[in-house]
N, C-alpha and C positions, 0 to 999 in steps of 0.2 A: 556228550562229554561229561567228564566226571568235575564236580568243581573242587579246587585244592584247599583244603584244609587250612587255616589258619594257623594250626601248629606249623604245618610246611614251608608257609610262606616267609614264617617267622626265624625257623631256622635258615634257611634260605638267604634269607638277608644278614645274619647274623654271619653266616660263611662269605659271603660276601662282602662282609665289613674286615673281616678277618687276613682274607686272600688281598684285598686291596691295602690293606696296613702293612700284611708282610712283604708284598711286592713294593710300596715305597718304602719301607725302610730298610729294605737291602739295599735299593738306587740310592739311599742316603747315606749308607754307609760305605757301598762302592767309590761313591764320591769323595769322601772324605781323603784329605791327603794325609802318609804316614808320615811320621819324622823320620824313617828313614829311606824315604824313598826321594828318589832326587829325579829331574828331568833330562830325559832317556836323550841323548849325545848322539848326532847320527855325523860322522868324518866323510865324506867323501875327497876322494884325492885323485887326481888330474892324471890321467892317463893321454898321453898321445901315440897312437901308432903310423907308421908306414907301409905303403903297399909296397911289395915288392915288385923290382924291374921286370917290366915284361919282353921277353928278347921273340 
């Protein structure tokens, strides 16, 4: 086996600091609440049915 270069390892970690920043600060930002966004209202409403007579 070939051993990796210290350049590689270096970049390597640097993309990896990089990929882990961006991916928490989108979850940070995802998270964040808008001002105009308000909490999603779910109605549900009473439904009764009957069976019909069976002759």
């Amino acid at each position: 086996m070939k051993p990796i270069s210290t350049q590689t390892r270096i970049t390597s970690l640097l993309l990896a600091l990089l990929t882990t920043s961006v991916v928490l600060g989108a979850t940070v930002i995802g998270m964040q609440a808008d001002a105009e966004s308000q909490p999603m209202l779910l109605v549900l409403e009473r439904m009764t049915t009957k069976a019909s007579a069976v002759q």
